[in-house]
CHARMM-style PDB file with segment names, atoms N, HN, CA, C and O in Angstrom:
ATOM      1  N   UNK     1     -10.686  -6.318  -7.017  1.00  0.00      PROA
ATOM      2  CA  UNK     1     -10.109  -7.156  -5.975  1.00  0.00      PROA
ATOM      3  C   UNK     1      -8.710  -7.616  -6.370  1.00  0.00      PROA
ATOM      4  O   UNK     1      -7.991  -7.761  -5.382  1.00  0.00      PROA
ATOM      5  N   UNK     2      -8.122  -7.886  -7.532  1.00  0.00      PROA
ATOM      6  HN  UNK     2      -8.707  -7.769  -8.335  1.00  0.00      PROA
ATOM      7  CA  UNK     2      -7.066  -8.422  -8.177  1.00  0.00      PROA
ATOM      8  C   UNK     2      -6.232  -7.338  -8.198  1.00  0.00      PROA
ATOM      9  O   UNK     2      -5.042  -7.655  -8.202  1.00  0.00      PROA
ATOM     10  N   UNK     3      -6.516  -5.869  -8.217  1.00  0.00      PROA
ATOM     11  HN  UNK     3      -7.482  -5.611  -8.213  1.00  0.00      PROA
ATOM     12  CA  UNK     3      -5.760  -5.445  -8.043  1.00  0.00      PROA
ATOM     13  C   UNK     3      -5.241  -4.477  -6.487  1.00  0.00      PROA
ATOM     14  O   UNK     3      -4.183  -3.880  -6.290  1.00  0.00      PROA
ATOM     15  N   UNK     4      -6.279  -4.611  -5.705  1.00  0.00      PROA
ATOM     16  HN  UNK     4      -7.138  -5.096  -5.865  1.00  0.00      PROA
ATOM     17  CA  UNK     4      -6.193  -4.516  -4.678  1.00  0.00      PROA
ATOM     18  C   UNK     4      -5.217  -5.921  -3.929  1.00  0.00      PROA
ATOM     19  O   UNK     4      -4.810  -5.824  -2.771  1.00  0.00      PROA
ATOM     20  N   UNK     5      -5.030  -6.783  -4.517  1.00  0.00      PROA
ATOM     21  HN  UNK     5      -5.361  -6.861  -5.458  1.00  0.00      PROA
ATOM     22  CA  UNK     5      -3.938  -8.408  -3.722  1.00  0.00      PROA
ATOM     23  C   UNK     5      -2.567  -7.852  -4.171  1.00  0.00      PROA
ATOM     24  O   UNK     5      -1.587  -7.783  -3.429  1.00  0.00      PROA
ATOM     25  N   UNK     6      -2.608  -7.398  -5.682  1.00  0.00      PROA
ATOM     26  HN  UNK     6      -3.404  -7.454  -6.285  1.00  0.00      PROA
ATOM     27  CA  UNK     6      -1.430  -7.843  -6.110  1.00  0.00      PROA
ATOM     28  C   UNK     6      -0.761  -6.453  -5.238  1.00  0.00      PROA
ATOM     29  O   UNK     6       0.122  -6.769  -4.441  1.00  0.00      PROA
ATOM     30  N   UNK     7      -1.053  -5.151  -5.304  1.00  0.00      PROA
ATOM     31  HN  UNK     7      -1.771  -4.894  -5.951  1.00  0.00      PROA
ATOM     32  CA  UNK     7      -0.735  -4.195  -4.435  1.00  0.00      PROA
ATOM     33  C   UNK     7      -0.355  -4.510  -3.845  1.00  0.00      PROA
ATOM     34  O   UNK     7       0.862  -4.330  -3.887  1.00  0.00      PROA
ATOM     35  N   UNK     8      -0.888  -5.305  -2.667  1.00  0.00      PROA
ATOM     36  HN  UNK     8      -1.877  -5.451  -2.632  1.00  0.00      PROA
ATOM     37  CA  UNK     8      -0.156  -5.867  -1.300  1.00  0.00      PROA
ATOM     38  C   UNK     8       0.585  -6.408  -1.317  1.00  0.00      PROA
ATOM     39  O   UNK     8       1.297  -6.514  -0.318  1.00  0.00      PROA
ATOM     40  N   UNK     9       0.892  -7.183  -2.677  1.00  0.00      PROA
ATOM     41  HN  UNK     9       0.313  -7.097  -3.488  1.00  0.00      PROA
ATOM     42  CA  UNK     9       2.041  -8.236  -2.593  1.00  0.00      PROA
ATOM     43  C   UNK     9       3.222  -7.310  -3.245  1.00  0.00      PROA
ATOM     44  O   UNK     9       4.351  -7.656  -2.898  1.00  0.00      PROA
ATOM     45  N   UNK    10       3.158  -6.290  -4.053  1.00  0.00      PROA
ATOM     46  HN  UNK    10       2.240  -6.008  -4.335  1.00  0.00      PROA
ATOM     47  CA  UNK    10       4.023  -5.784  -4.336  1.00  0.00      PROA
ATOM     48  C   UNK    10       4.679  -4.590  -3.301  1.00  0.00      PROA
ATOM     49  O   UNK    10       5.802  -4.089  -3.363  1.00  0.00      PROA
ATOM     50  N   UNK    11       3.323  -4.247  -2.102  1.00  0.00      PROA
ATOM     51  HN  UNK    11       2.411  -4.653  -2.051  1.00  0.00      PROA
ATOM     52  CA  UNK    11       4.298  -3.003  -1.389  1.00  0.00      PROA
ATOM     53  C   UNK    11       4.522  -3.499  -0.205  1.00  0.00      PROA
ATOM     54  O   UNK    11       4.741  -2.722   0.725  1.00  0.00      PROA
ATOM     55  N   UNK    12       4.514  -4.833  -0.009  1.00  0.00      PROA
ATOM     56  HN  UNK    12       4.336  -5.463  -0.765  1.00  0.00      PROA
ATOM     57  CA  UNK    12       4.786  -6.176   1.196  1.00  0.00      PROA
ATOM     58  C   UNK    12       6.236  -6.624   0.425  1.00  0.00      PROA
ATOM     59  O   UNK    12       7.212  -6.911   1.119  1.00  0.00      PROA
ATOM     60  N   UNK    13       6.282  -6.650  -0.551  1.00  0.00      PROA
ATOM     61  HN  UNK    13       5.489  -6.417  -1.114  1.00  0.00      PROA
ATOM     62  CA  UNK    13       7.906  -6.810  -1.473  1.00  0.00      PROA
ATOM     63  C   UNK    13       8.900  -5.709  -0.998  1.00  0.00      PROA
ATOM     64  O   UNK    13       9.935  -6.010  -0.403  1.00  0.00      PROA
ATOM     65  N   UNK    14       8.602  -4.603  -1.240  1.00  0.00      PROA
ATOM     66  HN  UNK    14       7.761  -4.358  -1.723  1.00  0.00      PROA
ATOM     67  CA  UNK    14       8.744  -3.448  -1.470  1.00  0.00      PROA
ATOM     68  C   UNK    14       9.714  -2.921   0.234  1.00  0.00      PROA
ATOM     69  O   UNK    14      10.803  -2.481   0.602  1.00  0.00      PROA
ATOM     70  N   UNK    15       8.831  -3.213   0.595  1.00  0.00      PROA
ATOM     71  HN  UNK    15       7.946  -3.570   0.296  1.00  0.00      PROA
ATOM     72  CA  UNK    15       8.962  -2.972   2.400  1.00  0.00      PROA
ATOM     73  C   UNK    15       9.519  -4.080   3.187  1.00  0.00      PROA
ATOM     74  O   UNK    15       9.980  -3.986   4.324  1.00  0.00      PROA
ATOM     75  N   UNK    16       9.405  -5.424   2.273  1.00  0.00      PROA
ATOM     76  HN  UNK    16       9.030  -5.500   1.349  1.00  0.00      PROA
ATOM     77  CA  UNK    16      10.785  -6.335   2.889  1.00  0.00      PROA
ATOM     78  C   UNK    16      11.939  -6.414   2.533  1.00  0.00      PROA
ATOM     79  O   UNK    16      12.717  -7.156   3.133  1.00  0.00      PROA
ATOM     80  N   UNK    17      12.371  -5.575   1.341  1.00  0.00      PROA
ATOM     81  HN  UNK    17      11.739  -4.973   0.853  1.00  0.00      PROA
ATOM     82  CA  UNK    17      13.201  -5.221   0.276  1.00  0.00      PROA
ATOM     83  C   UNK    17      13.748  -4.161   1.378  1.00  0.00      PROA
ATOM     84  O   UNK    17      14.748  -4.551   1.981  1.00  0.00      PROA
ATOM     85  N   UNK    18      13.310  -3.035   1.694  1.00  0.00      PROA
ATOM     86  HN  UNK    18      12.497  -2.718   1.204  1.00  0.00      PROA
ATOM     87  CA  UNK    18      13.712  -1.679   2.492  1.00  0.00      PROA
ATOM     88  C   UNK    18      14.542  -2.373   4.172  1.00  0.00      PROA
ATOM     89  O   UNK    18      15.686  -2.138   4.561  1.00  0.00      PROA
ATOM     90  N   UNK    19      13.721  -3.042   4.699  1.00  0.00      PROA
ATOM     91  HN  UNK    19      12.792  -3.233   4.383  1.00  0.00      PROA
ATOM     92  CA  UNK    19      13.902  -3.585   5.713  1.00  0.00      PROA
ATOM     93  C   UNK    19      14.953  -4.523   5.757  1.00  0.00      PROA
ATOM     94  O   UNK    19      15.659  -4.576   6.764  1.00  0.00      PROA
ATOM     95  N   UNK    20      15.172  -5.356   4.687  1.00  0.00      PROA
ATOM     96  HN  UNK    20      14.599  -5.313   3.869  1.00  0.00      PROA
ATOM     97  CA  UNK    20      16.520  -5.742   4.693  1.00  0.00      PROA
ATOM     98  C   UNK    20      18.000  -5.075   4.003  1.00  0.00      PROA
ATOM     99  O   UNK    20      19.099  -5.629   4.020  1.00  0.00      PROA
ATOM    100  N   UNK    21      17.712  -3.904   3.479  1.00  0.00      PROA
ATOM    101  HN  UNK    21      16.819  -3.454   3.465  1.00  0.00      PROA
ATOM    102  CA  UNK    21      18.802  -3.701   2.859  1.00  0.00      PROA
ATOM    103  C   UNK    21      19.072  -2.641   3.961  1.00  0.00      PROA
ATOM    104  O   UNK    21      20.229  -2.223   3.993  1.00  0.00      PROA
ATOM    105  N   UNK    22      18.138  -2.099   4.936  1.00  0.00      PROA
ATOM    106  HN  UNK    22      17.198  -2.438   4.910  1.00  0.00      PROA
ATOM    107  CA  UNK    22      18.459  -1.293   6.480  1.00  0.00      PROA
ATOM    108  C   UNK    22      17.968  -0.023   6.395  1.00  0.00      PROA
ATOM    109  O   UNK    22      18.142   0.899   7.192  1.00  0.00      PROA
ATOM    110  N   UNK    23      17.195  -0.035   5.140  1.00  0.00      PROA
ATOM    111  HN  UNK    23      17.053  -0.784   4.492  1.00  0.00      PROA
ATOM    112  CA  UNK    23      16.623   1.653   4.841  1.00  0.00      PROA
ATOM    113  C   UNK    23      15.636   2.074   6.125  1.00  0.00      PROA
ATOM    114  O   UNK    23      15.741   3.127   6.753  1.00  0.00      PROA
ATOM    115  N   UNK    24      14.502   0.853   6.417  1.00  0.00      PROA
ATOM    116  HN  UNK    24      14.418  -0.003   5.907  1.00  0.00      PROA
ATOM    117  CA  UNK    24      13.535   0.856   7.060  1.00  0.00      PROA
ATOM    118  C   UNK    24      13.896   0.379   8.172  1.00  0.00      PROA
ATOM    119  O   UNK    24      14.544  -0.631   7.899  1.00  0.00      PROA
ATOM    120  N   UNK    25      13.839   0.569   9.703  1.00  0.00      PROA
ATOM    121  HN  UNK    25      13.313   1.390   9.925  1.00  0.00      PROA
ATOM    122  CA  UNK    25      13.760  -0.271  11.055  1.00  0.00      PROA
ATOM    123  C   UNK    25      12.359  -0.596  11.005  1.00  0.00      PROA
ATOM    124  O   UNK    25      11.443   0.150  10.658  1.00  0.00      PROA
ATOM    125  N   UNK    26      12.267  -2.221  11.528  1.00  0.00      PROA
ATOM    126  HN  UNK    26      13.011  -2.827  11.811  1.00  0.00      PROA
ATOM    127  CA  UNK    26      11.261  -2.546  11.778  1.00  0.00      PROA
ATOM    128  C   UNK    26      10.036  -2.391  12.090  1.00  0.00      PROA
ATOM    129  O   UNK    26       8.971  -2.752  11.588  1.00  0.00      PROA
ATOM    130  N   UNK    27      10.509  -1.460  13.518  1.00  0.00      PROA
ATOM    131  HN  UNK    27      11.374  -1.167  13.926  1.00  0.00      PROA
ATOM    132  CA  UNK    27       9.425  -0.293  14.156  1.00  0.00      PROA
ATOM    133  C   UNK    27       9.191   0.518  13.404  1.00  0.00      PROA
ATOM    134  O   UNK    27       8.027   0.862  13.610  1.00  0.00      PROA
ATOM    135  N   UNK    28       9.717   1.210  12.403  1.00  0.00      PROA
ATOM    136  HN  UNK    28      10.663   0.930  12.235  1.00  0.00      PROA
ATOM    137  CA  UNK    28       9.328   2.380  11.583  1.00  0.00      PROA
ATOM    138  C   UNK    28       8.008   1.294  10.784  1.00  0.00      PROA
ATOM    139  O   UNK    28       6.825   1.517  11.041  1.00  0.00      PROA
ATOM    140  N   UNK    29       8.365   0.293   9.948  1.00  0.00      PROA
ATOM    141  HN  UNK    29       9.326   0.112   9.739  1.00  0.00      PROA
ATOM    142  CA  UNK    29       7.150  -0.117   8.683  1.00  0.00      PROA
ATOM    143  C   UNK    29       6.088  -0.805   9.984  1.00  0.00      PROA
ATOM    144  O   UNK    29       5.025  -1.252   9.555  1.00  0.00      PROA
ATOM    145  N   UNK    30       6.231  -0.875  10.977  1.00  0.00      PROA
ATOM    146  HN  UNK    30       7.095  -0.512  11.326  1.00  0.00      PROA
ATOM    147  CA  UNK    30       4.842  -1.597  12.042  1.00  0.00      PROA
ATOM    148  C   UNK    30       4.312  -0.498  12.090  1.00  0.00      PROA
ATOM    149  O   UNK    30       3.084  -0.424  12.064  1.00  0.00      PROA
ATOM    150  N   UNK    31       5.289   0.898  12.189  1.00  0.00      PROA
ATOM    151  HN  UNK    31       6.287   0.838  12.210  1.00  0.00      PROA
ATOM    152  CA  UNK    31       4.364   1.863  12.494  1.00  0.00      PROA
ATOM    153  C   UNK    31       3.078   2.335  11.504  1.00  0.00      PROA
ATOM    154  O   UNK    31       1.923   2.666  11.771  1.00  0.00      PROA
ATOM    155  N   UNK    32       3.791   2.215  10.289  1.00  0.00      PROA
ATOM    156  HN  UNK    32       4.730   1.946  10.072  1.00  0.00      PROA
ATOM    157  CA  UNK    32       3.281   2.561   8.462  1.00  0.00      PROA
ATOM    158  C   UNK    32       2.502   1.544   8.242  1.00  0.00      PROA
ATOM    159  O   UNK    32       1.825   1.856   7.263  1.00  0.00      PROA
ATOM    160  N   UNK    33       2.165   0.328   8.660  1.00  0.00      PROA
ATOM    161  HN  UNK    33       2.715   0.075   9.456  1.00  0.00      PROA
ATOM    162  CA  UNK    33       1.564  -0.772   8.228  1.00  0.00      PROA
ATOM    163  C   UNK    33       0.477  -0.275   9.746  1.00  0.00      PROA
ATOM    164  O   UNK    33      -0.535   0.033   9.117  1.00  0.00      PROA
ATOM    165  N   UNK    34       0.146  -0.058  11.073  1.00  0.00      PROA
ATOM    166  HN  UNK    34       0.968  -0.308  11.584  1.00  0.00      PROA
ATOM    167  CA  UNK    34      -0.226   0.081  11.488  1.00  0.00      PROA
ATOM    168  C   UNK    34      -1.725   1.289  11.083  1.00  0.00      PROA
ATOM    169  O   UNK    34      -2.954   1.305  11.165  1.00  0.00      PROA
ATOM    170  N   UNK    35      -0.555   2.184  10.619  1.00  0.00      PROA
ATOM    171  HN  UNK    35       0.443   2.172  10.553  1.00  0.00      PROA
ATOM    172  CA  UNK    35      -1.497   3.577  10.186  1.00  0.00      PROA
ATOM    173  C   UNK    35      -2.030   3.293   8.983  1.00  0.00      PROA
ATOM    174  O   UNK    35      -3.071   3.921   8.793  1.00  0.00      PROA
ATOM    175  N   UNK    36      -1.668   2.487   7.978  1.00  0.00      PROA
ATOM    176  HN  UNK    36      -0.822   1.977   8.132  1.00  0.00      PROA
ATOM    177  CA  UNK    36      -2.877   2.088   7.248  1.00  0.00      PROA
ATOM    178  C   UNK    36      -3.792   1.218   7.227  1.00  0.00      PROA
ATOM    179  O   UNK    36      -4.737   1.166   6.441  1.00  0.00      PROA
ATOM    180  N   UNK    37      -3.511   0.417   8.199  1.00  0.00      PROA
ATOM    181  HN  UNK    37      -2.742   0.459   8.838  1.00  0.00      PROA
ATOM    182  CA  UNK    37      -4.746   0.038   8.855  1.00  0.00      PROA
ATOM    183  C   UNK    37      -5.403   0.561   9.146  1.00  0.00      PROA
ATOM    184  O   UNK    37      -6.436  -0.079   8.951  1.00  0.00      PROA
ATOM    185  N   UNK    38      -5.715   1.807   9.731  1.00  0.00      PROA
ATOM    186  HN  UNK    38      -4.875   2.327   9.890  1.00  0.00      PROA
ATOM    187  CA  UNK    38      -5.945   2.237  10.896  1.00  0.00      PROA
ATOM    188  C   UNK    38      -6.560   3.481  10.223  1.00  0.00      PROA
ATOM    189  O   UNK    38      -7.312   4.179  10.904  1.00  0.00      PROA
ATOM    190  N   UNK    39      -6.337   3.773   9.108  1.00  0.00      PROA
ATOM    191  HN  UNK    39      -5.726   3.205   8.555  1.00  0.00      PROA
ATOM    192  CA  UNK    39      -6.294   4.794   7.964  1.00  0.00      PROA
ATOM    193  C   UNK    39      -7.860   3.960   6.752  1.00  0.00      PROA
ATOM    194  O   UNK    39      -8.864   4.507   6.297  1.00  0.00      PROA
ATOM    195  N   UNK    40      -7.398   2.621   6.637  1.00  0.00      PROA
ATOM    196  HN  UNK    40      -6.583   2.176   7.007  1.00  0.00      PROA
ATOM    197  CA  UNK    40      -8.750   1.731   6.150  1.00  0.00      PROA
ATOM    198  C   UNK    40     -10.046   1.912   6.531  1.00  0.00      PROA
ATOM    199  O   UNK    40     -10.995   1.965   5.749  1.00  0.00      PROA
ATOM    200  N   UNK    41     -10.135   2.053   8.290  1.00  0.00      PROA
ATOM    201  HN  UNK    41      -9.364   2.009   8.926  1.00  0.00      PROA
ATOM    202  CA  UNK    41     -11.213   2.239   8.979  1.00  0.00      PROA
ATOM    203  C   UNK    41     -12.136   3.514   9.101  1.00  0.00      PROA
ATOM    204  O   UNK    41     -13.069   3.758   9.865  1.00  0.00      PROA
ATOM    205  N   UNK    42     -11.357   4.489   7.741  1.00  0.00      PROA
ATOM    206  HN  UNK    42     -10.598   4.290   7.121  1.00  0.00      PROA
ATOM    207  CA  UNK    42     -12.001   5.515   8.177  1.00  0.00      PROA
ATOM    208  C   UNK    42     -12.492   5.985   7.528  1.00  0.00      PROA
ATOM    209  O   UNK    42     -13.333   5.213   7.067  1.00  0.00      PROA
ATOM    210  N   UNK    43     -12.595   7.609   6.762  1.00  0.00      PROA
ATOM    211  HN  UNK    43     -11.912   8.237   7.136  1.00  0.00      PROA
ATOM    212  CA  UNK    43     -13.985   8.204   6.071  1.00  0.00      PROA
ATOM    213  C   UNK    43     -13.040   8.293   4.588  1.00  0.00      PROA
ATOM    214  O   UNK    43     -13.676   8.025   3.569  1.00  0.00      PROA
ATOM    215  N   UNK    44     -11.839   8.587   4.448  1.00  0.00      PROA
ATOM    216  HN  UNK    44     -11.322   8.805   5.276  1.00  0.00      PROA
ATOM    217  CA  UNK    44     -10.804   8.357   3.493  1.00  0.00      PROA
ATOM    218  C   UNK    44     -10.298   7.152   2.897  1.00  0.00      PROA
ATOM    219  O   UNK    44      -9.433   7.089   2.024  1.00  0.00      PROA
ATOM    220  N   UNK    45     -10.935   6.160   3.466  1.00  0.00      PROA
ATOM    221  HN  UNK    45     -11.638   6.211   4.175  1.00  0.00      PROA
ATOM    222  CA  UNK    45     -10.780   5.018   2.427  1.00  0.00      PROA
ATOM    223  C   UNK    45     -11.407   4.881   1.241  1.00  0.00      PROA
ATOM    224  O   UNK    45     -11.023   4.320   0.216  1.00  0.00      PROA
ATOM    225  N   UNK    46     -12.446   5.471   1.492  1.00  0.00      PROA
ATOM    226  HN  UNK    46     -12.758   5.928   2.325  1.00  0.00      PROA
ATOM    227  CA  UNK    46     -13.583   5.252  -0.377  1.00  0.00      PROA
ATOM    228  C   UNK    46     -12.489   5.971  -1.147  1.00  0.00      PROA
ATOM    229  O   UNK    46     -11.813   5.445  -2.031  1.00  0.00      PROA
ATOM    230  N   UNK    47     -12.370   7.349  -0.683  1.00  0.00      PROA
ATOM    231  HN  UNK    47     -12.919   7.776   0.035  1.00  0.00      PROA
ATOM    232  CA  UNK    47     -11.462   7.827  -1.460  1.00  0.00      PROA
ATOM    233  C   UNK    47      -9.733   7.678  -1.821  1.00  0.00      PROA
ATOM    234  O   UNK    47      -9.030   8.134  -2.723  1.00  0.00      PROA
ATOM    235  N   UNK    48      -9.576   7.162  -1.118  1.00  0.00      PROA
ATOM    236  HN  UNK    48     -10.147   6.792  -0.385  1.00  0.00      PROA
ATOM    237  CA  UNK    48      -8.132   6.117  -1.606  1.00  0.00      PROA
ATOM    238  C   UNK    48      -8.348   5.440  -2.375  1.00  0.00      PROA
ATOM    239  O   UNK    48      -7.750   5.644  -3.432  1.00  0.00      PROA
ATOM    240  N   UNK    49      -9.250   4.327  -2.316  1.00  0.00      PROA
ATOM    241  HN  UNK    49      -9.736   4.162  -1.458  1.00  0.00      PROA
ATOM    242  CA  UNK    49      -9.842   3.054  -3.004  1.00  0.00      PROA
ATOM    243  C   UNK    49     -10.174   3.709  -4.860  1.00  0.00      PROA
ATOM    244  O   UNK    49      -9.837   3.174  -5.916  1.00  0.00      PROA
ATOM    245  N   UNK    50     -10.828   4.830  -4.665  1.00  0.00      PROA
ATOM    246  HN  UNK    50     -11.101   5.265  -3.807  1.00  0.00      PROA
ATOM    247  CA  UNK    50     -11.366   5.568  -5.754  1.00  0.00      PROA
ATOM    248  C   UNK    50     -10.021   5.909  -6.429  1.00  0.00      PROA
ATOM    249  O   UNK    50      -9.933   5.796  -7.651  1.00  0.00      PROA
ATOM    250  N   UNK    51      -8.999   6.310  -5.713  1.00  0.00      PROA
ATOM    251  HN  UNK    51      -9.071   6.402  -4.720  1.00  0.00      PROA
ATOM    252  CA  UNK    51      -8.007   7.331  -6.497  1.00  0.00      PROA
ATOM    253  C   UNK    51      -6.919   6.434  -6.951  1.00  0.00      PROA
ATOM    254  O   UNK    51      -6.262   6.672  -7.965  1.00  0.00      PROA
ATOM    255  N   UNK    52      -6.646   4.923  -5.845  1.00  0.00      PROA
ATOM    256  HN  UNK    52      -7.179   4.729  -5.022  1.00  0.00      PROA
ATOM    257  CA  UNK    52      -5.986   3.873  -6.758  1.00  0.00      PROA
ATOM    258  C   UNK    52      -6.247   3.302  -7.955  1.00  0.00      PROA
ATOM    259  O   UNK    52      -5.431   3.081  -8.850  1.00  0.00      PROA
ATOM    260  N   UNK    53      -7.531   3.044  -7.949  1.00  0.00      PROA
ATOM    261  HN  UNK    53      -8.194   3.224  -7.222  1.00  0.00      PROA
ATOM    262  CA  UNK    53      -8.397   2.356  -9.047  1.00  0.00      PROA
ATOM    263  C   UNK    53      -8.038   3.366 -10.247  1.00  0.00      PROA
ATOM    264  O   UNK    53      -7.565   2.849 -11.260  1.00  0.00      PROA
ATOM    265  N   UNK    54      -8.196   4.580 -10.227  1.00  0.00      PROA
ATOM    266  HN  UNK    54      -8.581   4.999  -9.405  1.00  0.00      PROA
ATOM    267  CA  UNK    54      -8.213   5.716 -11.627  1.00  0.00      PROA
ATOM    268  C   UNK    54      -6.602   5.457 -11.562  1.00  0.00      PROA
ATOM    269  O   UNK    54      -6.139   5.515 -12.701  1.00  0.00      PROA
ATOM    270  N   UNK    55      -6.056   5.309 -11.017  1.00  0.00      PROA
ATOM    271  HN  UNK    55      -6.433   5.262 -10.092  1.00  0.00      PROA
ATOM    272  CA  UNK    55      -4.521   5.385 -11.572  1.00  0.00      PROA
ATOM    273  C   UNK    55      -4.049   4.585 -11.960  1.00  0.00      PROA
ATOM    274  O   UNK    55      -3.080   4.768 -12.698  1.00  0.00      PROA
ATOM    275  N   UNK    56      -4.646   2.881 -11.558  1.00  0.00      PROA
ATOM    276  HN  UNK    56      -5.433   2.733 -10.959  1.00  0.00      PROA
ATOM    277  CA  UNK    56      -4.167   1.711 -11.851  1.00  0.00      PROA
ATOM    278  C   UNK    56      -5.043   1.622 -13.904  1.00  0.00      PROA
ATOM    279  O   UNK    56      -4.674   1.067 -14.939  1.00  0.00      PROA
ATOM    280  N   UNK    57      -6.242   2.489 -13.540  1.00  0.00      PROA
ATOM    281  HN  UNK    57      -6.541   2.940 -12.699  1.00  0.00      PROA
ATOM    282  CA  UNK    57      -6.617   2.000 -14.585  1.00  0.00      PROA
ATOM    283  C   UNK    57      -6.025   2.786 -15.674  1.00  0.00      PROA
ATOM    284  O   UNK    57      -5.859   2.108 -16.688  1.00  0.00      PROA
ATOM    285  N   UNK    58      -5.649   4.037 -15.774  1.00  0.00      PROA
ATOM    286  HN  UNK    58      -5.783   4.588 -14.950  1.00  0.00      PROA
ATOM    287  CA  UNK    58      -5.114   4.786 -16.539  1.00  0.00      PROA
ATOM    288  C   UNK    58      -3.089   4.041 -16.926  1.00  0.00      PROA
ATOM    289  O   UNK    58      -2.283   4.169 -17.847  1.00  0.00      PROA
ATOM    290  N   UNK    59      -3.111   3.436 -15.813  1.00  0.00      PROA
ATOM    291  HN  UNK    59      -3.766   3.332 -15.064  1.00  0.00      PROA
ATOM    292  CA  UNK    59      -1.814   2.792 -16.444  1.00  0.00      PROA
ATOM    293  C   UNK    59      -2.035   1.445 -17.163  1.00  0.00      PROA
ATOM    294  O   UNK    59      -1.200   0.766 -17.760  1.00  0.00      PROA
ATOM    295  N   UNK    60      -3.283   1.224 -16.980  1.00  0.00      PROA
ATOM    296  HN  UNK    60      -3.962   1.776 -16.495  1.00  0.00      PROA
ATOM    297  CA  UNK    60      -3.340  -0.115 -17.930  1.00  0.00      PROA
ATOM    298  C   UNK    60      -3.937   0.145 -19.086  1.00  0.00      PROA
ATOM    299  O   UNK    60      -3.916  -0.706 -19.976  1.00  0.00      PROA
ATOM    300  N   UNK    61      -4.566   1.363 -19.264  1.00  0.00      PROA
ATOM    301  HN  UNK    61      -4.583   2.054 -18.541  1.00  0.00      PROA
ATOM    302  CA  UNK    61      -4.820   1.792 -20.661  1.00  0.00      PROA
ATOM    303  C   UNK    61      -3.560   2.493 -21.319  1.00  0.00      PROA
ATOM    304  O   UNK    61      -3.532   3.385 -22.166  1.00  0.00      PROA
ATOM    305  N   UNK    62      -2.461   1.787 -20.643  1.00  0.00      PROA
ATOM    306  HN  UNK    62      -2.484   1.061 -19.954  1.00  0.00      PROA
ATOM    307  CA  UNK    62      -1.389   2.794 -21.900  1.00  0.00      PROA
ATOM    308  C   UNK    62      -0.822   1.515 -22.316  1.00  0.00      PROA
ATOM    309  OT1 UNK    62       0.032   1.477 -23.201  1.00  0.00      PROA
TER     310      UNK     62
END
């Protein structure tokens, strides 16, 4: 769960960072924040969830 928050807070950084420096239009990250929502609800989330976790954990074992 802790690392599922801080994620958000870092690619919610990340994407207000883009959006103000003009990389991103607004409508473009509603669209990207939309589709992963929308992307959560479906049969590919276990496996997202699965494939963050092995990567987060392999970077914290270094």
């Amino acid at each position: 769960m802790a690392v599922s928050i801080s994620a958000v807070i870092l690619l919610g950084i990340v994407v207000f960072v883009l959006i103000r420096g003009g990389y991103v239009r607004l409508s473009n990250a509603l669209a990207c924040a939309l589709f992963g929502f929308f992307l959560a609800s479906t049969g590919a989330a276990p496996l997202i969830n699965d494939a963050v976790s092995t990567v987060t954990g392999w970077i914290s074992s270094i």
